[in-house]
ROKOLFI-716913 format. One record per residue (C-alpha): residue number from 1; z, x, y. Coordinates in steps of 0.1 Angstrom, whole numbers, padded with zeros to 4 digits, always signed. Each point is the difference from the previous one (the first is absolute). Example, Ala and Ser with C-alpha at 12.3 -4.5 7.8 and 13.67 -1.06 7.14 Angstrom:
% residues 2
<atom><k>1</k><z>+0078</z><x>+0123</x><y>-0045</y></atom>
<atom><k>2</k><z>-0007</z><x>+0014</x><y>+0034</y></atom>
***
This chain:
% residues 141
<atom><k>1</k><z>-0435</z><x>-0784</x><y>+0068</y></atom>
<atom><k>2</k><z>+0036</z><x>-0002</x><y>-0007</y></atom>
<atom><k>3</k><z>+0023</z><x>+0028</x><y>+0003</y></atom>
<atom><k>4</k><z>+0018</z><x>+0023</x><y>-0021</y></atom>
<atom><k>5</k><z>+0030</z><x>+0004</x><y>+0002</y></atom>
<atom><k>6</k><z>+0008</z><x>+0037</x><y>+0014</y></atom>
<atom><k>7</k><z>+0019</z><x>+0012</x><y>-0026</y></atom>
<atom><k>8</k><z>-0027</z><x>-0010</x><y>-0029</y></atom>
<atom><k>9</k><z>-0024</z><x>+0016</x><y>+0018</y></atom>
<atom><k>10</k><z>+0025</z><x>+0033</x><y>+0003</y></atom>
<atom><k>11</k><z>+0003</z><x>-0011</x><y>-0038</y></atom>
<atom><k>12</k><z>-0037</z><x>+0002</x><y>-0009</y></atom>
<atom><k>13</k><z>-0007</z><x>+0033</x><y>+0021</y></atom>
<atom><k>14</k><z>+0030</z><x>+0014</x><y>-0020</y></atom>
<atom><k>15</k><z>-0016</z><x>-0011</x><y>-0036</y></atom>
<atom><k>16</k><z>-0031</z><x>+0014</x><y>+0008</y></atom>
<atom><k>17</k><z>+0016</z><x>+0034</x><y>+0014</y></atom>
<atom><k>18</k><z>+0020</z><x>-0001</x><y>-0034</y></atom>
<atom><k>19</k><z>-0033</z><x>+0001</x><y>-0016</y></atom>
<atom><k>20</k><z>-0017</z><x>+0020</x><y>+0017</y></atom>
<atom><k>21</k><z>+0026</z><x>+0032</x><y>-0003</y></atom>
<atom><k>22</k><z>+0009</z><x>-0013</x><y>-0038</y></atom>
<atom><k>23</k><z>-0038</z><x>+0004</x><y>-0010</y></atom>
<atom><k>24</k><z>-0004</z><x>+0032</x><y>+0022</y></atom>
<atom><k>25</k><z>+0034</z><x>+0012</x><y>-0018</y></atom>
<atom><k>26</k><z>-0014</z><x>-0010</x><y>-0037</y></atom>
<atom><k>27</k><z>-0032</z><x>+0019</x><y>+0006</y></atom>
<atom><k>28</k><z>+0019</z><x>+0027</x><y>+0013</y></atom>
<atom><k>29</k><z>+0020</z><x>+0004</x><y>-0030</y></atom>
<atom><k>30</k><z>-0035</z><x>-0007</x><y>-0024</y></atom>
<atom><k>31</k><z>-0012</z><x>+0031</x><y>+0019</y></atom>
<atom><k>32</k><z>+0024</z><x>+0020</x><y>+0002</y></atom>
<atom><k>33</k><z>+0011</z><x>-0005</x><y>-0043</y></atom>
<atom><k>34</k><z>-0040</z><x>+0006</x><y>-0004</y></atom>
<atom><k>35</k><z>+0003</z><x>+0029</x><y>+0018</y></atom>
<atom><k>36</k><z>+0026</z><x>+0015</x><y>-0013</y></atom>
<atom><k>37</k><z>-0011</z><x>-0009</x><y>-0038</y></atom>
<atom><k>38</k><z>-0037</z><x>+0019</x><y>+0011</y></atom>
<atom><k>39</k><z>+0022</z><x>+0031</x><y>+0016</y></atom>
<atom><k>40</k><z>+0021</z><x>+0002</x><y>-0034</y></atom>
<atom><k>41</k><z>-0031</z><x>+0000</x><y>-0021</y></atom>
<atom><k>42</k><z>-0020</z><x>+0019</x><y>+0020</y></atom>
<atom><k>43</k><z>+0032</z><x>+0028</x><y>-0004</y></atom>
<atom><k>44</k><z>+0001</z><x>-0003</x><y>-0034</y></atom>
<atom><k>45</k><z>-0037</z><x>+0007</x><y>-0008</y></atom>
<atom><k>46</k><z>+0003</z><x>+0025</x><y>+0024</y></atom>
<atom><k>47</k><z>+0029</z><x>+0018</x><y>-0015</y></atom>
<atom><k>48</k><z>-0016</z><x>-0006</x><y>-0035</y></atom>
<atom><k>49</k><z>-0036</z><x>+0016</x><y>+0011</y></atom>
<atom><k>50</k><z>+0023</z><x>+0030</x><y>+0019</y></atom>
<atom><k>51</k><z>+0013</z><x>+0002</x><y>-0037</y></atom>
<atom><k>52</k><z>-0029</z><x>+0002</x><y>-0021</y></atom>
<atom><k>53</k><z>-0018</z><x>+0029</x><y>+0026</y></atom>
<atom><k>54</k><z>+0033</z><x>+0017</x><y>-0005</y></atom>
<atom><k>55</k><z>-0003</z><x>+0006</x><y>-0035</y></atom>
<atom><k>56</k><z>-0037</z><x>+0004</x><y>+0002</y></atom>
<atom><k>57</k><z>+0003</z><x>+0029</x><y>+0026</y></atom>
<atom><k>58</k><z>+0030</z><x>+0015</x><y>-0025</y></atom>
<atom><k>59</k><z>-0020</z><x>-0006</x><y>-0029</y></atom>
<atom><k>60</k><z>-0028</z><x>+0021</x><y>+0016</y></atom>
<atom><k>61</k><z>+0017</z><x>+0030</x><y>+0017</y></atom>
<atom><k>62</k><z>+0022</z><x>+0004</x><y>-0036</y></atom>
<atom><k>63</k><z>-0037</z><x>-0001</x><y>-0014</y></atom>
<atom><k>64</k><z>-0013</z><x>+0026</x><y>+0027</y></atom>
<atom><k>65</k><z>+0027</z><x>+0018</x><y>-0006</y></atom>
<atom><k>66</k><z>-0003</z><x>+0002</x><y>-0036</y></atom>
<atom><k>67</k><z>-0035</z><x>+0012</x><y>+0003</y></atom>
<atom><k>68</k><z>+0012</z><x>+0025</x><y>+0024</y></atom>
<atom><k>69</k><z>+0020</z><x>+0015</x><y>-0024</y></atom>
<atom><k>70</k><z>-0019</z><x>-0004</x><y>-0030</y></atom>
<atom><k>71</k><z>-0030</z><x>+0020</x><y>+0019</y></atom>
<atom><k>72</k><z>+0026</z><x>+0029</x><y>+0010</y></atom>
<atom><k>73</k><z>+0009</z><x>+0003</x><y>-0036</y></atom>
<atom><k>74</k><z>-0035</z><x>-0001</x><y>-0012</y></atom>
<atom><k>75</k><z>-0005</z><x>+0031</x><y>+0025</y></atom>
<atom><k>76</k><z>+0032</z><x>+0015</x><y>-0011</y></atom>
<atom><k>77</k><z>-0012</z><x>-0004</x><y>-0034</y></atom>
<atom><k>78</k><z>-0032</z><x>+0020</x><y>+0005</y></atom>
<atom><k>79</k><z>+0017</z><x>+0030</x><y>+0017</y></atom>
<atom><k>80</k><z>+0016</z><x>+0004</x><y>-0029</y></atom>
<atom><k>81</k><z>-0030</z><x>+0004</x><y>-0023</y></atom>
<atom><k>82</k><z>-0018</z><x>+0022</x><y>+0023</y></atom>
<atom><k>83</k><z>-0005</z><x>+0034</x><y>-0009</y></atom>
<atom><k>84</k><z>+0006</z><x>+0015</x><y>+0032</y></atom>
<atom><k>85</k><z>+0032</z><x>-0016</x><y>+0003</y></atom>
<atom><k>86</k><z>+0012</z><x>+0004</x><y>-0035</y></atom>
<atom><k>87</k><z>-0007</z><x>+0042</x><y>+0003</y></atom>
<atom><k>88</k><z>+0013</z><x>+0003</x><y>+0027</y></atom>
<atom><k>89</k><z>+0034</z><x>-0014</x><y>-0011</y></atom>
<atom><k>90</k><z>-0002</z><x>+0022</x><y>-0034</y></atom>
<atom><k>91</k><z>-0014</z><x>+0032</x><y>+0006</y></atom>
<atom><k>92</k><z>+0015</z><x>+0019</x><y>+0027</y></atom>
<atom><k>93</k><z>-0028</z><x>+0021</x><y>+0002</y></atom>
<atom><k>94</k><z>-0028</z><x>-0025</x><y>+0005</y></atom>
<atom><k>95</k><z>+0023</z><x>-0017</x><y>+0025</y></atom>
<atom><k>96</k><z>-0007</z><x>+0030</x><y>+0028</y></atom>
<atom><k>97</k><z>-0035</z><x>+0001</x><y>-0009</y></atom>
<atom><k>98</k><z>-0001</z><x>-0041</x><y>+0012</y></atom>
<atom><k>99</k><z>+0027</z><x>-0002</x><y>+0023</y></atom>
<atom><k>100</k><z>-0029</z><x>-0002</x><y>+0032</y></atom>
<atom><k>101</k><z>-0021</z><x>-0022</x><y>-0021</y></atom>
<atom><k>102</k><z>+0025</z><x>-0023</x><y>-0009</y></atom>
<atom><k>103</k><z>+0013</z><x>+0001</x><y>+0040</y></atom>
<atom><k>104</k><z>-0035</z><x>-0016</x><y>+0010</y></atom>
<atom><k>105</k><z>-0001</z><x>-0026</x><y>-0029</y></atom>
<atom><k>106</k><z>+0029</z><x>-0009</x><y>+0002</y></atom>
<atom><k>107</k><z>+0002</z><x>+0000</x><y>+0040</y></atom>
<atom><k>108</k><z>-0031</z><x>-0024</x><y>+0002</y></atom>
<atom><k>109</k><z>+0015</z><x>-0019</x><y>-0021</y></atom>
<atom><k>110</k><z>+0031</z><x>-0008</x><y>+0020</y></atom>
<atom><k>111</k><z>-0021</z><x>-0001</x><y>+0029</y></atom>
<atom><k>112</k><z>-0015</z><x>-0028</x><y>-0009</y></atom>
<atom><k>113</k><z>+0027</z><x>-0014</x><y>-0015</y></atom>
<atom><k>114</k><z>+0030</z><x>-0007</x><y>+0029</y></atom>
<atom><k>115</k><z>+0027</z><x>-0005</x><y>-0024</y></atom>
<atom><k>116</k><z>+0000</z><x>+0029</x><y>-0013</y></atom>
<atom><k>117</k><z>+0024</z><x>+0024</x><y>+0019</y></atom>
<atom><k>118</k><z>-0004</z><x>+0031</x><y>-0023</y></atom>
<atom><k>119</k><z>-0012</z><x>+0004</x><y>-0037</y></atom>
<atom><k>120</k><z>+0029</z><x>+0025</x><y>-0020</y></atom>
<atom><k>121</k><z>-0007</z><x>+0015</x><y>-0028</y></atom>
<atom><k>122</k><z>+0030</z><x>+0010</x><y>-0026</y></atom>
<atom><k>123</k><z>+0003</z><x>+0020</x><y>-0030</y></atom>
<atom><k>124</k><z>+0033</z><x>-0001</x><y>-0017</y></atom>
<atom><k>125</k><z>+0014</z><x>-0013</x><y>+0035</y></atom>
<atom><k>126</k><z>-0010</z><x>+0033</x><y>+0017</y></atom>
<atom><k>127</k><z>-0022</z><x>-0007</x><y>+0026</y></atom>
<atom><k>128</k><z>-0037</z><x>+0012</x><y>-0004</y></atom>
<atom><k>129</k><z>-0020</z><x>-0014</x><y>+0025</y></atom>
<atom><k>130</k><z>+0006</z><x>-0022</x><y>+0033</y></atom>
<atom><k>131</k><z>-0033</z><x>-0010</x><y>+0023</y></atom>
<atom><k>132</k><z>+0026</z><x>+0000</x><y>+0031</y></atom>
<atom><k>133</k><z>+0008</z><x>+0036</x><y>+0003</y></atom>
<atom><k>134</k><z>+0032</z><x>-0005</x><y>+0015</y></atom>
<atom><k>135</k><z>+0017</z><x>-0010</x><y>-0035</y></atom>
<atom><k>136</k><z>+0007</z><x>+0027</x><y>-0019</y></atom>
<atom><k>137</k><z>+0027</z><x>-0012</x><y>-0022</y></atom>
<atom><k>138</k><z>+0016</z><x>-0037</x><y>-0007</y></atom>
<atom><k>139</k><z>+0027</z><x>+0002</x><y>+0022</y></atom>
<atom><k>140</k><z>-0020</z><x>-0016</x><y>+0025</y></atom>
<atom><k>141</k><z>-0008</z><x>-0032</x><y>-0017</y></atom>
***
């Protein structure tokens, strides 16, 4: 078998290291661009799904909201056409005839209700009726 010379040999070894880190760098570099084009696109769907539930969630607590308010007003709105109510802010007279009966409607109804701190009721902005007994003119509001 004849011999090679020691520097081809040196040569050959140092080709095929050559080859072997070159490929092992390409593939690096393959996986590393894929990987890096999968992260970006995989953060931009992300932030674009983030997005959309965003404005969902808005779009639903403005819509909650809204109901919210158009219930209150509804209430609001039939307070004002009942009778009980309505004489009691006219007539002074029939006002201390209901004053306990209006305490008890009216004080169930803002027990049930937890928004509602106190219910006023004004005539010509004179006080005539608070449910929290402690207000007995508008100074404190």
């Amino acid at each position: 078998m004849p011999e090679t010379p020691k520097g081809l040999s040196a040569f050959n070894r140092s080709i095929r290291m050559q080859l072997v880190v070159g490929t092992v760098l390409i593939l690096t570099a393959v996986v590393l661009a894929l990987t890096t084009l999968i992260a970006r696109n995989a953060t931009r769907l992300l932030e674009e799904q983030t997005s959309v539930q965003l404005d969902q969630l808005s779009t639903q607590s403005a819509r909650a909201v809204s109901d919210f308010l158009d219930a209150r007003t509804a209430t609001g709105d039939l307070w004002w056409a009942d009778t009980l109510l309505l004489s009691v802010v006219k007539d002074p007279g029939l006002a201390a005839v209901f004053m306990p009966g209006l305490s008890s409607y009216l004080g169930k109804y803002a027990q049930n209700e937890p928004w509602v701190g106190n219910v006023i009721i004004l005539r010509d902005s004179e006080l005539v009726f608070s449910l929290n007994p402690e207000v007995d003119d508008l100074t404190t509001f």
